[in-house]
C-alpha positions as CSV (number, residue, x, y, z in Angstrom):
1,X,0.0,0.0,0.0
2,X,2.6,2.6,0.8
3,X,4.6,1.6,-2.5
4,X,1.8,2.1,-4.5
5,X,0.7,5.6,-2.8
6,X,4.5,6.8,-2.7
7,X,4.3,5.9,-6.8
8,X,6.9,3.3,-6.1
9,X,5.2,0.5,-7.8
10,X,1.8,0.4,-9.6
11,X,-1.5,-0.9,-8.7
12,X,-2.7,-4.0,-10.1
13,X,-6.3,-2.3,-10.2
14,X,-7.6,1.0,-8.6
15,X,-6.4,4.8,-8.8
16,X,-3.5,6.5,-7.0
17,X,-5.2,10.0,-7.1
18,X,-3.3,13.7,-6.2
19,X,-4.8,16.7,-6.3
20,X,-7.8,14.4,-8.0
21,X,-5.5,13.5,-11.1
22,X,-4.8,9.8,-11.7
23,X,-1.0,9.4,-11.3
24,X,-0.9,5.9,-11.6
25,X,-0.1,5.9,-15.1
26,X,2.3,8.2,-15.7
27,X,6.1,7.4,-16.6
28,X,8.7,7.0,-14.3
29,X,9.9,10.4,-14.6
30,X,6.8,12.1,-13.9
31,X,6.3,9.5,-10.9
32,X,9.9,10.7,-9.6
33,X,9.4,14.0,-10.0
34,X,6.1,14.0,-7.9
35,X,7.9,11.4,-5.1
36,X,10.4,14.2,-4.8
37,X,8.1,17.2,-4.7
38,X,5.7,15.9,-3.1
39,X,5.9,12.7,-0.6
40,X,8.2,12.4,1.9
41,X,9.3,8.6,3.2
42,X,10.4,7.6,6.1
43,X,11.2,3.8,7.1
44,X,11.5,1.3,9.7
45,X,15.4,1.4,9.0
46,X,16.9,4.7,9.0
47,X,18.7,4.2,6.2
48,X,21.5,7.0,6.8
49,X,24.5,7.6,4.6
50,X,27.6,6.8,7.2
51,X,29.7,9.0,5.5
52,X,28.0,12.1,6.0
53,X,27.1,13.9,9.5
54,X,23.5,14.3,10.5
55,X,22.8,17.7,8.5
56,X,24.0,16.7,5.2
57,X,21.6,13.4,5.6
58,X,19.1,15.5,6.4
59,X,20.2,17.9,3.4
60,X,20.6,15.7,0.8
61,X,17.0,15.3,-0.6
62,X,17.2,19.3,-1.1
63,X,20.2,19.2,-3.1
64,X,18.8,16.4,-5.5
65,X,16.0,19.0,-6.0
66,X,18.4,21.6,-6.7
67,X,18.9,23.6,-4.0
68,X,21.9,25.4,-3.0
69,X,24.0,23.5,-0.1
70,X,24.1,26.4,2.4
71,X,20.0,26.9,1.3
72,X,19.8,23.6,2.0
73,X,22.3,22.9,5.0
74,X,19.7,25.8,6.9
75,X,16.4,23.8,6.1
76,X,18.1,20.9,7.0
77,X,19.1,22.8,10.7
78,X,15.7,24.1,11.0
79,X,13.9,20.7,10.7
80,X,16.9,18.9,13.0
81,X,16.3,21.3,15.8
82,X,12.5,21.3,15.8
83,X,13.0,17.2,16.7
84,X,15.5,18.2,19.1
85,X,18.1,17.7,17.7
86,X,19.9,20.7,17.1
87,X,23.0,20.3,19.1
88,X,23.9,17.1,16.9
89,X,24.2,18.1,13.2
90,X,27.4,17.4,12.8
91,X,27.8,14.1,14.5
92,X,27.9,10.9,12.0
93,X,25.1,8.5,12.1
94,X,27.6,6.0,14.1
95,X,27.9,8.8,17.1
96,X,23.9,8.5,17.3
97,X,21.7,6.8,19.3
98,X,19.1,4.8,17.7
99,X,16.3,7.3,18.1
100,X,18.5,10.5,17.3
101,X,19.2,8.6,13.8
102,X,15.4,8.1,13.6
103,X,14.8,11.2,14.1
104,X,17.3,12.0,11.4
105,X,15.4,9.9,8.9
106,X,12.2,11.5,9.8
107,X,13.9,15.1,9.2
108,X,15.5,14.1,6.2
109,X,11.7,12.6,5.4
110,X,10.5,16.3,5.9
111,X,13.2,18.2,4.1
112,X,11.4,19.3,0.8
113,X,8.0,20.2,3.2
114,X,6.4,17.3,1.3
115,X,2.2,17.5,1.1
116,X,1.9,12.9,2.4
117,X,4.3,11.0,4.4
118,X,4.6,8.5,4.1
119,X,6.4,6.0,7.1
120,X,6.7,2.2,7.2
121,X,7.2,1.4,10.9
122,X,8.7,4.0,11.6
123,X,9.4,2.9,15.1
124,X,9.6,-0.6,14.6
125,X,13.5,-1.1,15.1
126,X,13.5,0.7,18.6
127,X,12.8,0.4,21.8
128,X,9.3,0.9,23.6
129,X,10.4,4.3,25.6
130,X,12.3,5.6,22.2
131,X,9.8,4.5,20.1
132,X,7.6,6.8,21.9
133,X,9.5,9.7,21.9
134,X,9.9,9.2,18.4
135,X,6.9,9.0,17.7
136,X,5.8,11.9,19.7
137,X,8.3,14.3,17.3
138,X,6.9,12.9,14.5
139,X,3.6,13.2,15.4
140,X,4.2,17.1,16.5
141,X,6.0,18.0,13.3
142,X,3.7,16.2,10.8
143,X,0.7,18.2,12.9
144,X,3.0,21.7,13.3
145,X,3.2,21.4,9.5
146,X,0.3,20.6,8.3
147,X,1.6,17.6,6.4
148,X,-0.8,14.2,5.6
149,X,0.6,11.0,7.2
150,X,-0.1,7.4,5.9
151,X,1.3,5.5,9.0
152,X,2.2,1.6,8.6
153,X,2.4,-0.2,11.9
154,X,1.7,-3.4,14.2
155,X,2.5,-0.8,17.3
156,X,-1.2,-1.1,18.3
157,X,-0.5,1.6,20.9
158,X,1.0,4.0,18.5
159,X,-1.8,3.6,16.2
160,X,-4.4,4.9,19.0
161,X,-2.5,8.2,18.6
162,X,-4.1,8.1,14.9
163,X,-6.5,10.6,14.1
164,X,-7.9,7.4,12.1
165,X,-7.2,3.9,12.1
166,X,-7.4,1.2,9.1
167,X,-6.3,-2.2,9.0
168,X,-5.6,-4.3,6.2
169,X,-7.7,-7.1,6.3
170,X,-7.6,-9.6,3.3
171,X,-6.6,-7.0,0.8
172,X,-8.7,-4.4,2.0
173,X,-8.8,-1.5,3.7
174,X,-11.1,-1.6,6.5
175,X,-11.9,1.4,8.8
176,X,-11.4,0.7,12.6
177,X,-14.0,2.8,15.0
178,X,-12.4,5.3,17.1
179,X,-13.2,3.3,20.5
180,X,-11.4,0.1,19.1
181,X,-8.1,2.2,18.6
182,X,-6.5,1.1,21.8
183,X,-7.1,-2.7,20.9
């Protein structure tokens, strides 16, 4: 589900829809174009490049778009600090804990101020007490900006933080009431 709505792979029936225009269909350059514009992913793994510190992870999606380095280096401060961590930019992913990289990955997710983001458990790898606090940052900065979240997860917990819940039940989506959110 989160490939085919992040344009990474196709559906085998149905619409991916933005801004009400089927998307689905178009070539991969259009596809890549609007993943880069437009959705922001974060996963389960952060996925950091070793070799660069904190700020230039966070940086790099900006300077595929084709902003300037010290343009993007700023954004890429801005969004560290508002998850708290803005007195680590320039430590390497290997002089991070496991949630500060997280956090990373969800900066780096938010970089280009995408409109859907898009996070495979994001929170999966750490522990319950990290996980939270994770969560919590991402959960304040996807609401501070106004961004849309598709959040995939077995944390039953995390999803009663949800504004809504679905689960994925036999190849469908099915929506969970709001008083069965806790499970």
């Amino acid at each position: 589900l989160l490939h085919a709505a992040g344009l990474l792979e196709r559906p085998t029936s149905g619409e991916i829809r933005i801004d009400g225009a089927d998307v689905g269909g178009l070539d991969e350059r259009a596809r890549t174009h609007i993943r880069l514009a437009s959705i922001g992913f974060v996963y389960q793994f952060h996925h950091l490049l070793a070799e660069f510190d904190a700020r230039d992870n966070v940086a790099l999606p900006l300077r595929i778009a084709g902003v300037g380095q010290a343009q993007a280096r700023e954004r890429a401060s801005e969004v560290l600090t508002a998850l708290g961590l803005g007195e680590r930019l320039t430590h390497q992913p290997a002089q991070l804990s496991g949630g500060e990289q997280q956090r990373v990955a969800v900066a780096r997710a938010l970089a280009n101020r995408p409109r859907l983001l898009l996070a495979d458990e994001p929170t999966g790898n750490l522990d319950p007490a990290t996980s939270q606090s994770v969560f919590e940052a991402l959960q304040r900065l996807v609401k501070d900006t106004g961004v849309a979240a598709l959040i995939a997860t077995h944390n039953m917990e995390l999803a009663g933080h949800m504004d809504r819940v679905f689960a994925l039940k036999d190849g469908h989506l099915e929506e969970r009431p709001a008083e069965s959110h806790a499970y």
